[in-house]
Each structure stands twice: as structure tokens, then as C-alpha cells.
N, CA, C and O atoms as CSV, one atom per row, in Angstrom:
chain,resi,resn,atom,element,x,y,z
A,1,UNK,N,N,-12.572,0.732,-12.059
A,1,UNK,CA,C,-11.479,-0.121,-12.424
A,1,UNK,C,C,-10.659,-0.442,-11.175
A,1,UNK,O,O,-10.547,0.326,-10.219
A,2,UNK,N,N,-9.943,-1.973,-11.299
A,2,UNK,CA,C,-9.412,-1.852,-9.782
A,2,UNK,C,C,-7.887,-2.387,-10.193
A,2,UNK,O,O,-7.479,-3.110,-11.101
A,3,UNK,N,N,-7.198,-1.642,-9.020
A,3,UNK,CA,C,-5.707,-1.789,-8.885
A,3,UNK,C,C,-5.641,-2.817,-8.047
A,3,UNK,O,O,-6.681,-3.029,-7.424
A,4,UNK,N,N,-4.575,-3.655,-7.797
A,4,UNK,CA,C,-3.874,-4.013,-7.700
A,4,UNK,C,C,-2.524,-4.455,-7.166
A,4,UNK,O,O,-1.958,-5.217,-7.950
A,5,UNK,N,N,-1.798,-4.176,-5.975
A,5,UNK,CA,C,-0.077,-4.104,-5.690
A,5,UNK,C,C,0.099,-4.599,-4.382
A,5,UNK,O,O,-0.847,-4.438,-3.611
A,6,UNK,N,N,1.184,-5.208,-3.940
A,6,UNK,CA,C,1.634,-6.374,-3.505
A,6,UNK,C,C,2.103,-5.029,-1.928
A,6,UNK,O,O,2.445,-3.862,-2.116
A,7,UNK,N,N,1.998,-5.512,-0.945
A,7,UNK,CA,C,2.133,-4.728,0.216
A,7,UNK,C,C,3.174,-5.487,1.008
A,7,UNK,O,O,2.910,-6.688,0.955
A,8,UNK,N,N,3.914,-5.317,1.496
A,8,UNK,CA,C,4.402,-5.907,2.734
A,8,UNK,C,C,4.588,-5.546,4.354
A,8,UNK,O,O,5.076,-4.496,4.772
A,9,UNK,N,N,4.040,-6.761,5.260
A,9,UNK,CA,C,3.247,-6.087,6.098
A,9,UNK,C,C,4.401,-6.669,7.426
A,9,UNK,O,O,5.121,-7.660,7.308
A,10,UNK,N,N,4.348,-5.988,8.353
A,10,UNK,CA,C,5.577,-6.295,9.155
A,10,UNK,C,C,5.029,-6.221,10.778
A,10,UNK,O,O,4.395,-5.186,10.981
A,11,UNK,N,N,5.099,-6.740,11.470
A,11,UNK,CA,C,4.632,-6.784,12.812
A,11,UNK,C,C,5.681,-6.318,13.777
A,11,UNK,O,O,6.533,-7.037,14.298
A,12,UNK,N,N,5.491,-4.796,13.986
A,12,UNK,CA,C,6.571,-4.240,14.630
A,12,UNK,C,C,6.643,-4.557,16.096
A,12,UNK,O,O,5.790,-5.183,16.726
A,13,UNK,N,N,7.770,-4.049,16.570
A,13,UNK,CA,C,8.665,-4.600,17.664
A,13,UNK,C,C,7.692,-3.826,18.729
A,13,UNK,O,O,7.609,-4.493,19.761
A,14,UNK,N,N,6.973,-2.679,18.782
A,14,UNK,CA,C,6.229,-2.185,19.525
A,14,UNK,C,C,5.106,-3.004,19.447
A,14,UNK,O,O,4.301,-2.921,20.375
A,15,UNK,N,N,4.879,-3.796,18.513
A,15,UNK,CA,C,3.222,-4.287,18.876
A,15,UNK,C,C,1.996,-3.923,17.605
A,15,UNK,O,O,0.934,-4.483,17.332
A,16,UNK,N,N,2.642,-2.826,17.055
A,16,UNK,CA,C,1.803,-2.415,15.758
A,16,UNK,C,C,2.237,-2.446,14.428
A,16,UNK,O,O,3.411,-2.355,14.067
A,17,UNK,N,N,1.318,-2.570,13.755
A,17,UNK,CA,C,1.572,-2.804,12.101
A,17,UNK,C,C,1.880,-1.966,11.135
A,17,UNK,O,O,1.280,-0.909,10.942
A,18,UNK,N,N,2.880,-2.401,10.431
A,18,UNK,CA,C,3.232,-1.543,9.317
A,18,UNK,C,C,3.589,-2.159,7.865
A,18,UNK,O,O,4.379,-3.044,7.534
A,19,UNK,N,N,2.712,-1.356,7.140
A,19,UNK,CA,C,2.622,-1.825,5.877
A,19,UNK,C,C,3.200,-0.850,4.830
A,19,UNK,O,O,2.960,0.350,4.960
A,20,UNK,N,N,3.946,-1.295,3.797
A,20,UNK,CA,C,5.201,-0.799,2.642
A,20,UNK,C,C,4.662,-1.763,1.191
A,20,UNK,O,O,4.558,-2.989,1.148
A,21,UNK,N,N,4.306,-0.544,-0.188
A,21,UNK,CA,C,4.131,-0.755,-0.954
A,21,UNK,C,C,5.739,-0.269,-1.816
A,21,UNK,O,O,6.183,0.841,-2.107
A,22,UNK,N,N,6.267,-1.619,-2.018
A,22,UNK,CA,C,7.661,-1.059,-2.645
A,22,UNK,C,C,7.747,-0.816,-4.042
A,22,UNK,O,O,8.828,-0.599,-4.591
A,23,UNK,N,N,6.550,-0.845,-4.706
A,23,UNK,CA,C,6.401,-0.377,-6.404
A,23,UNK,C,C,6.230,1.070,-6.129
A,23,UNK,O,O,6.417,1.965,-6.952
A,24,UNK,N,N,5.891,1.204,-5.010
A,24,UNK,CA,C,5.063,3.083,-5.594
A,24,UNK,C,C,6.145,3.587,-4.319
A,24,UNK,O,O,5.610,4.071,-3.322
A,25,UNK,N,N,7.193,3.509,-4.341
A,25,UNK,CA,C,8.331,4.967,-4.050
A,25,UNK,C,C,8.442,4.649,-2.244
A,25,UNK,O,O,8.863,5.445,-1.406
A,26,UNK,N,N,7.945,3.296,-2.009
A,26,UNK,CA,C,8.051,3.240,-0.775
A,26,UNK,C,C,6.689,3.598,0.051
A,26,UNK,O,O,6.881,3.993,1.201
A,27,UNK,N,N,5.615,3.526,-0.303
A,27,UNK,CA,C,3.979,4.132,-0.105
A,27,UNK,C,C,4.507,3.489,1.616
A,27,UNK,O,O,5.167,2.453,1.532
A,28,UNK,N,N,4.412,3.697,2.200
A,28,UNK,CA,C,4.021,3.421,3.889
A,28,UNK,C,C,2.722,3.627,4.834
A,28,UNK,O,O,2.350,4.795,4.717
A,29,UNK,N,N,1.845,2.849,5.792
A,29,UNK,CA,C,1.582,3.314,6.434
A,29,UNK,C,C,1.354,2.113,7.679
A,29,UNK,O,O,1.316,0.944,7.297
A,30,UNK,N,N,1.219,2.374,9.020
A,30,UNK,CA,C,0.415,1.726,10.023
A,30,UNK,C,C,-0.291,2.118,11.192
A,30,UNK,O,O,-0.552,3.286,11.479
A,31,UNK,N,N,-0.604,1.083,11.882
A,31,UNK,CA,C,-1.349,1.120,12.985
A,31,UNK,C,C,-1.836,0.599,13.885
A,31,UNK,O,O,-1.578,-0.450,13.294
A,32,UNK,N,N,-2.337,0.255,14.825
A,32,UNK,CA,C,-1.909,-0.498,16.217
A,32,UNK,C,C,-2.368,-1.774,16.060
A,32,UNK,O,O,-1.901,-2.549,16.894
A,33,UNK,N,N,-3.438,-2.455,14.947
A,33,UNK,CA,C,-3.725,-3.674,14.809
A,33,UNK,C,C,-3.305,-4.207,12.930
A,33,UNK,O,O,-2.891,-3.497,12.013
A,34,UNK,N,N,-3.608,-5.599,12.942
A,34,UNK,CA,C,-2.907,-5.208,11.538
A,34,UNK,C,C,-4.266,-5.092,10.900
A,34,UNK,O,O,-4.064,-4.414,9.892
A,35,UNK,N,N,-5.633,-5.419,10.962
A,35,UNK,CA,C,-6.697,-5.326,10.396
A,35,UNK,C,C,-7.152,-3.437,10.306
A,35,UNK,O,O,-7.729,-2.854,9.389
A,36,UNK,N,N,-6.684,-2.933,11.482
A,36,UNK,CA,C,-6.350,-1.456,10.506
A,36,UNK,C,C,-5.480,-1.000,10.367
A,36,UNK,O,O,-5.517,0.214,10.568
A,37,UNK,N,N,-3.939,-1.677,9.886
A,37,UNK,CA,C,-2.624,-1.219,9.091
A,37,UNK,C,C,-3.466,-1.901,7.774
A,37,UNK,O,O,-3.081,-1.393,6.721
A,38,UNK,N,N,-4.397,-2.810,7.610
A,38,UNK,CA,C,-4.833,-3.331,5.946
A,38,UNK,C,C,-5.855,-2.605,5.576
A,38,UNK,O,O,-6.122,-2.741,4.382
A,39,UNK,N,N,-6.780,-1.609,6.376
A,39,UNK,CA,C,-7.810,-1.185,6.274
A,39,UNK,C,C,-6.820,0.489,5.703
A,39,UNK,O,O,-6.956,1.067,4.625
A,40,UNK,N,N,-5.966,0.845,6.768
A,40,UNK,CA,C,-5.005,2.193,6.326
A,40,UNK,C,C,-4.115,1.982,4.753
A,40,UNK,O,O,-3.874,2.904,3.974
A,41,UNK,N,N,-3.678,0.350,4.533
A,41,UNK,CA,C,-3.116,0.397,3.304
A,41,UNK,C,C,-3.879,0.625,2.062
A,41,UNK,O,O,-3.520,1.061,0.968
A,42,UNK,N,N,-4.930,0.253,2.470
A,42,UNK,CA,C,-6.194,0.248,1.563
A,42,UNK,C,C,-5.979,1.824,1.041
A,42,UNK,O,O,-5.613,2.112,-0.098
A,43,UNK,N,N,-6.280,2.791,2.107
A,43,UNK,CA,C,-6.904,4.160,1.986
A,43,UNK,C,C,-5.632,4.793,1.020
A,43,UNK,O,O,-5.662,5.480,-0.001
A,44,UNK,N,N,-4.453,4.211,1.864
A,44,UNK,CA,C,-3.374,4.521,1.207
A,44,UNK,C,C,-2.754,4.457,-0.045
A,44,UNK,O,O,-1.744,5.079,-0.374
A,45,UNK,N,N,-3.506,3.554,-0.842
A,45,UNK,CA,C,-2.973,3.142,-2.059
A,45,UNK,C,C,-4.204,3.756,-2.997
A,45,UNK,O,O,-3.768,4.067,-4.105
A,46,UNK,N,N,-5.230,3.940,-2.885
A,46,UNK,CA,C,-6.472,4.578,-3.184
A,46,UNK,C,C,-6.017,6.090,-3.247
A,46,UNK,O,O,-6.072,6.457,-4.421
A,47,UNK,N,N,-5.565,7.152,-2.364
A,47,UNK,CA,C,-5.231,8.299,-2.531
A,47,UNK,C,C,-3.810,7.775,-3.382
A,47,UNK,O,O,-3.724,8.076,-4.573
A,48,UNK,N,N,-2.948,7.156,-2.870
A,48,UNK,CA,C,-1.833,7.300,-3.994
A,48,UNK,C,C,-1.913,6.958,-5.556
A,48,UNK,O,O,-1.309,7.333,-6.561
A,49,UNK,N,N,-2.770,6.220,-5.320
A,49,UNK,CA,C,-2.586,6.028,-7.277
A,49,UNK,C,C,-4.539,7.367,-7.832
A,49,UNK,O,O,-5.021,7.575,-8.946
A,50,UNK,N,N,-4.871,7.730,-6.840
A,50,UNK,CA,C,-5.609,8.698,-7.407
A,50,UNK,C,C,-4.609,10.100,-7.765
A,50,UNK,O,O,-4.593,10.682,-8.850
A,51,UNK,N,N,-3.626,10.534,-6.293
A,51,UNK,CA,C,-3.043,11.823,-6.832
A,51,UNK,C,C,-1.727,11.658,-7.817
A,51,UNK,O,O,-1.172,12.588,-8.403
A,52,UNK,N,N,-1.361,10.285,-7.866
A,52,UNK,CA,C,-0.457,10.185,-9.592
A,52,UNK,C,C,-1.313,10.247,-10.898
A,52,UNK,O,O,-0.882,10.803,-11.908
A,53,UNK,N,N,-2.462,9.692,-10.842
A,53,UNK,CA,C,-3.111,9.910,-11.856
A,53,UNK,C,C,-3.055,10.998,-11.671
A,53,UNK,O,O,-1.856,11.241,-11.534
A,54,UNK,N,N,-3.865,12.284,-11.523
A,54,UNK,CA,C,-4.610,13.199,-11.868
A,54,UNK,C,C,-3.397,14.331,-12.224
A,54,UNK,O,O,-3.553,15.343,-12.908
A,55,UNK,N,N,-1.709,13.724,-11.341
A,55,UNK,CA,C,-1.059,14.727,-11.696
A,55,UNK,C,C,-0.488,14.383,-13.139
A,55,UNK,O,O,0.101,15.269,-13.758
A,56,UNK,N,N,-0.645,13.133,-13.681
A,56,UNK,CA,C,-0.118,12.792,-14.894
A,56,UNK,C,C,1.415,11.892,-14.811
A,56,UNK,O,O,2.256,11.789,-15.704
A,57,UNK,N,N,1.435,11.435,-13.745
A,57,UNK,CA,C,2.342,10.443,-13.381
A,57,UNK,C,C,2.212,9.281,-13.695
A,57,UNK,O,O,1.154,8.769,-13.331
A,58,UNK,N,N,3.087,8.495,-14.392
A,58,UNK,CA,C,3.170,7.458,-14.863
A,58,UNK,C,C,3.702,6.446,-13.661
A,58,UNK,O,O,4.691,6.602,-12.944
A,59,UNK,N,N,2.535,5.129,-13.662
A,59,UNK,CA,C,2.320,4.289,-12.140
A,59,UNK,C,C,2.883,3.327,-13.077
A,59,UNK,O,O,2.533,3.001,-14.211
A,60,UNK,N,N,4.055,2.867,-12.161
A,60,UNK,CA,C,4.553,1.306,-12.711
A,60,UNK,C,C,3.404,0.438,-12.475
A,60,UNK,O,O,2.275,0.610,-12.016
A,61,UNK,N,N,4.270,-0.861,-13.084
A,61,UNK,CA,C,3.524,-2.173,-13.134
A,61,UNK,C,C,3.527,-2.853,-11.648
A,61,UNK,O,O,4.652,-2.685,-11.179
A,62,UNK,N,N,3.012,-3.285,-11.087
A,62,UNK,CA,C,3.184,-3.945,-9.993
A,62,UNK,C,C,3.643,-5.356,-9.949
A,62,UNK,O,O,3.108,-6.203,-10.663
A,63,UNK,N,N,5.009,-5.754,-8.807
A,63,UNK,CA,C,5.505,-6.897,-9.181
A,63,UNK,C,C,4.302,-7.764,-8.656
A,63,UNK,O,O,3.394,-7.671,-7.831
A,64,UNK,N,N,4.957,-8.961,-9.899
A,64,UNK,CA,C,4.235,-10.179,-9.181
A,64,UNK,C,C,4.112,-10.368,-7.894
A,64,UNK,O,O,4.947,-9.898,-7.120
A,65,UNK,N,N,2.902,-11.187,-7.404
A,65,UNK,CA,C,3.228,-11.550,-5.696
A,65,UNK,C,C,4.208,-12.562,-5.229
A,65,UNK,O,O,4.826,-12.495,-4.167
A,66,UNK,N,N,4.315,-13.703,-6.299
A,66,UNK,CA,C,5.580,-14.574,-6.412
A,66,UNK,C,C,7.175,-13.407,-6.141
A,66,UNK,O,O,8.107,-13.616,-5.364
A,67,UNK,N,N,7.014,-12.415,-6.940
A,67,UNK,CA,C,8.517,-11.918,-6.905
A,67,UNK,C,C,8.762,-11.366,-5.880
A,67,UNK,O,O,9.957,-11.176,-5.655
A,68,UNK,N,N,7.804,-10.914,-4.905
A,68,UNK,CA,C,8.175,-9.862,-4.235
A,68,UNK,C,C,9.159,-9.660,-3.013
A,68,UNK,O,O,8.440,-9.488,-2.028
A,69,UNK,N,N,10.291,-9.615,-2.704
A,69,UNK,CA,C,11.373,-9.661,-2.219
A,69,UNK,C,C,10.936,-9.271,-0.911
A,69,UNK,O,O,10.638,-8.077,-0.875
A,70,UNK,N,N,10.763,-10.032,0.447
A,70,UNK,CA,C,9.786,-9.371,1.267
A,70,UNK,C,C,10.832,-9.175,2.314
A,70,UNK,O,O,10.521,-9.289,3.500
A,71,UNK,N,N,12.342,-8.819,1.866
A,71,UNK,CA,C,13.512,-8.530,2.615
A,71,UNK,C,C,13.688,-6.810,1.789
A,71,UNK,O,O,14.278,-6.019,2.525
A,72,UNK,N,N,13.302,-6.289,0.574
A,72,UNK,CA,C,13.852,-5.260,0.147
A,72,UNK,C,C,13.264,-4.081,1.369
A,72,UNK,O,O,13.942,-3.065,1.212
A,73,UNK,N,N,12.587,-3.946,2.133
A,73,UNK,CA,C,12.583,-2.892,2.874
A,73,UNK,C,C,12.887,-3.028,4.109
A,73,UNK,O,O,12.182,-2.598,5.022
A,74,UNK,N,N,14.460,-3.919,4.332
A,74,UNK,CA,C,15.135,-4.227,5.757
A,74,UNK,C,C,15.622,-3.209,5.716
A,74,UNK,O,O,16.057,-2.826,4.630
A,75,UNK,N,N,15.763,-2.202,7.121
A,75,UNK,CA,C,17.090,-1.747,7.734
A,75,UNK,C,C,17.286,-2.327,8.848
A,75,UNK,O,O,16.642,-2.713,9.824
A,76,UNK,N,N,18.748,-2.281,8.316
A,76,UNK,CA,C,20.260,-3.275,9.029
A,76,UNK,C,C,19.771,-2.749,10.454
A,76,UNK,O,O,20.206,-3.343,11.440
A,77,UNK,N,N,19.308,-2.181,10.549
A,77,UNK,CA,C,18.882,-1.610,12.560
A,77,UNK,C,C,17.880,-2.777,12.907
A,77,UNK,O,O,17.991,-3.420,13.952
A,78,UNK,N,N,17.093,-2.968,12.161
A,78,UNK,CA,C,15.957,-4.028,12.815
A,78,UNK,C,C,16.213,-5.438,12.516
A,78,UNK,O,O,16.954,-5.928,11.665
A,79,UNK,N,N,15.308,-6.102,13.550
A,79,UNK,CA,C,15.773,-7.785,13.703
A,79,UNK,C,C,14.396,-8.261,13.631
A,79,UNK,O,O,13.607,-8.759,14.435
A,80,UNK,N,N,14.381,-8.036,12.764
A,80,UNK,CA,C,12.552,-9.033,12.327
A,80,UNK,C,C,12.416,-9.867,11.682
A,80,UNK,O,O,12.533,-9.682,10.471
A,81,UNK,N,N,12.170,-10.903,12.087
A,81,UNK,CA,C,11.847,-12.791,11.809
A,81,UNK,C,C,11.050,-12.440,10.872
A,81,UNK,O,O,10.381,-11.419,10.713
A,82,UNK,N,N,11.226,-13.732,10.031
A,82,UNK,CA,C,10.724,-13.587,8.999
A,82,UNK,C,C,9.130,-14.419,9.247
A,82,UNK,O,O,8.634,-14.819,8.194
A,83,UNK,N,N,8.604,-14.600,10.071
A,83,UNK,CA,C,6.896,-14.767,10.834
A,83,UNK,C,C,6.906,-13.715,11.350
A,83,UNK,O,O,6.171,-13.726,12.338
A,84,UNK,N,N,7.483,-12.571,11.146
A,84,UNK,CA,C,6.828,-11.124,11.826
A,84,UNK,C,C,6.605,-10.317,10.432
A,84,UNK,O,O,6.155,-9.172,10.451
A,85,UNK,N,N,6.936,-10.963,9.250
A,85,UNK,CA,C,6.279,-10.184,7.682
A,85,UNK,C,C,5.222,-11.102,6.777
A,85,UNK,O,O,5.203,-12.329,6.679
A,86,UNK,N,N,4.422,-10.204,6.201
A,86,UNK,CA,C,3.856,-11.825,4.964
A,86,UNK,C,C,3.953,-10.464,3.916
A,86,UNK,O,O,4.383,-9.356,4.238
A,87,UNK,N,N,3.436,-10.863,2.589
A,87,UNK,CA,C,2.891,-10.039,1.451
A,87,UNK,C,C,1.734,-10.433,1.199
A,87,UNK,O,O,1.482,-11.630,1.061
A,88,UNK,N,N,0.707,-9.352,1.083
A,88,UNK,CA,C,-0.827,-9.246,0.534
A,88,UNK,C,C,-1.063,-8.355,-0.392
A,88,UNK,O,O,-0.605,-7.217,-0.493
A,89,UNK,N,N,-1.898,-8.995,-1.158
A,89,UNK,CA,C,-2.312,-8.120,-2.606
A,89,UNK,C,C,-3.378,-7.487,-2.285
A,89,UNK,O,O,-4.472,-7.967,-1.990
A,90,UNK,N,N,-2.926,-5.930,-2.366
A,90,UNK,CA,C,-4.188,-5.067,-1.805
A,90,UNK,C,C,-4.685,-4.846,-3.278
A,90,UNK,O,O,-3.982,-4.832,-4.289
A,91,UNK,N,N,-6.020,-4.678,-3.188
A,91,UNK,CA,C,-6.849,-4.236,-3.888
A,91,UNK,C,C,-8.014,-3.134,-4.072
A,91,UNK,O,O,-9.106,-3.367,-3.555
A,92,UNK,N,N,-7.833,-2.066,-4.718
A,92,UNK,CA,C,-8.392,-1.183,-4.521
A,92,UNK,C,C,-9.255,-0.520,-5.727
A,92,UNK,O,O,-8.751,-0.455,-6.848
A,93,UNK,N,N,-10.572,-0.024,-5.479
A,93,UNK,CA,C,-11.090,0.860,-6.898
A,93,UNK,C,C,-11.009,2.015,-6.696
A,93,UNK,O,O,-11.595,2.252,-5.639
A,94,UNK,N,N,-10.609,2.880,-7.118
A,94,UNK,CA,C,-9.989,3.796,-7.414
A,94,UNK,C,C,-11.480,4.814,-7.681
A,94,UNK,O,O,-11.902,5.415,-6.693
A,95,UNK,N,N,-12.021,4.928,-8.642
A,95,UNK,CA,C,-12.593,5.362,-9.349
A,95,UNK,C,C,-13.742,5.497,-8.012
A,95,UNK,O,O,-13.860,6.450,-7.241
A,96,UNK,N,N,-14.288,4.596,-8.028
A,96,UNK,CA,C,-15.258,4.115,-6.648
A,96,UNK,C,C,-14.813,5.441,-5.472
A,96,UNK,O,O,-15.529,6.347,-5.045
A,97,UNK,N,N,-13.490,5.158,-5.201
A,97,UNK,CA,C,-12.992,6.172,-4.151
A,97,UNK,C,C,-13.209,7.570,-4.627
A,97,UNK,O,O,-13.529,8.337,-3.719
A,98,UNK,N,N,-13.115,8.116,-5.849
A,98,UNK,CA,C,-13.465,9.483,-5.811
A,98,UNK,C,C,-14.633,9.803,-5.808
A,98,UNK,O,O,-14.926,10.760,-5.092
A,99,UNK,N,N,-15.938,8.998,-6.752
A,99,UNK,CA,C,-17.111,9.005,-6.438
A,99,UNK,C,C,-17.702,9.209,-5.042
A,99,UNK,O,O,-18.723,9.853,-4.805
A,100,UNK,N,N,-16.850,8.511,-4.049
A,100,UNK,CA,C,-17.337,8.205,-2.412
A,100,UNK,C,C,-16.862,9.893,-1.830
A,100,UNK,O,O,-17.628,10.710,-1.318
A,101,UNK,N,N,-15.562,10.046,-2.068
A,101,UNK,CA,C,-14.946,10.833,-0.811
A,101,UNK,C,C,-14.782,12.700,-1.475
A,101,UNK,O,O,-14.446,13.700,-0.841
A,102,UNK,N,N,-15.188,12.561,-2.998
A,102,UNK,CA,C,-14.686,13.600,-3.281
A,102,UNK,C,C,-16.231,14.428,-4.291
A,102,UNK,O,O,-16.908,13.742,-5.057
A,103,UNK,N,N,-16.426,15.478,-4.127
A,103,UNK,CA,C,-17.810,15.867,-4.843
A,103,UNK,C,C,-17.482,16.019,-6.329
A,103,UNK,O,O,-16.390,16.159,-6.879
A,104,UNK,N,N,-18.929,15.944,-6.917
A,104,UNK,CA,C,-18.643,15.894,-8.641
A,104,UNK,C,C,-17.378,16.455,-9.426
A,104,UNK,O,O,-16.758,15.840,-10.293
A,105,UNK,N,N,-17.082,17.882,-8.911
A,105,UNK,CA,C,-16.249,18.858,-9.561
A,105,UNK,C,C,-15.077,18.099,-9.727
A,105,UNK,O,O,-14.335,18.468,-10.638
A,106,UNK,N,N,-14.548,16.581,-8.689
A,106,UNK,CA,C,-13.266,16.369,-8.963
A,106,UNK,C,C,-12.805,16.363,-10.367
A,106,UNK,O,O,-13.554,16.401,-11.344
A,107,UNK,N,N,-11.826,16.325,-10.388
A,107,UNK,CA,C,-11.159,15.784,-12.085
A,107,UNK,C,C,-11.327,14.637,-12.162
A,107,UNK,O,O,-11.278,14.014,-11.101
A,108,UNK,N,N,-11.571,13.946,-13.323
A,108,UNK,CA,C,-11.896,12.408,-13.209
A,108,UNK,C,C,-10.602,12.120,-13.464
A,108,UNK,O,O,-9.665,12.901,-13.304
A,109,UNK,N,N,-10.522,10.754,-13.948
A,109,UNK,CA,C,-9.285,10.216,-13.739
A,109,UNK,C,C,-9.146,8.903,-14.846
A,109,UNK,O,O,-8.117,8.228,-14.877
């Protein structure tokens, strides 16, 4: 089954990428190009909505890509143009990922 959620991706002042899923608690991650800050958001959202499932955590809905406020994760410290962010809908299978990375015994999900 595949998820779903809207990322926002920011081209930092050093030169490397960082990507913020603001449905799931602030999910973060990056890295020195943005093709692997999208390849790391990937991994990232794949372990995060695997270890809410399995702990029995209830995963919001993910906003639309229309809604997504691609100012809610400013701090007032940084000065980043708004051609240094976009939003992309990552997409991920979940299920697929435990099959791949984790042996039979996991808990399914």
C-alpha cells in the first residue's frame, strides 16, 4: 500500500538540502544534493510511518499539496527566498520497505 505526504524542500544557505514533512511532527532530514535530501526523505518517511504503525499510533491525514503552507517551517533567523523552497509529494510503500530491509519475524503492519 502506498503513502503519500507533501514535503517541503529548502535549499540551504550552506549549499545542501533539507527536507520537512510538517504532517508527521516535523519528520526532517538532508543532504548535500537535493536528489539525495529526496532519496533520504524517501527513507525517512518509510521508517516513520512504519514505526507509528507498529507502535499503534494514529498517522494523520496528509494536507493537500494545494494547502501546504510552504512558509509554516520559517525561523525568523533565516532569509530564504522563496526559489530556495518548492513542495513534493513523496511517495512511499511501506509494506514493500519491510519486506526489503527487515527479515520475516518483523511485525507486519
Amino acid at each position: 500500500m502506498f503513502n503519500a505526504y507533501p514535503a517541503i524542500f529548502f535549499h540551504e544557505q550552506d549549499g545542501g538540502y533539507s527536507a520537512v514533512f510538517p504532517d508527521l511532527n516535523h519528520l526532517a532530514t538532508c543532504d548535500d544534493t537535493l536528489q539525495e535530501t529526496m532519496e533520504m526523505a524517501e527513507d525517512a518517511l518509510r521508517g516513520y510511518l512504519y514505526v507509528e504503525k507498529i507502535d499503534g499510533h494514529e498517522i494523520p491525514a496528509p494536507t493537500p499539496l494545494d494547502l501546504v503552507d510552504i512558509h509554516c517551517e520559517d525561523d525568523p533567523e533565516d532569509d530564504y527566498a522563496d526559489e530556495d523552497r518548492f513542495v513534493k509529494l513523496i511517495i512511499v510503500d511501506v509494506e514493500e520497505y519491510v519486506r526489503t530491509h527487515f527479515h520475516a519475524k518483523s511485525r507486519p503492519i
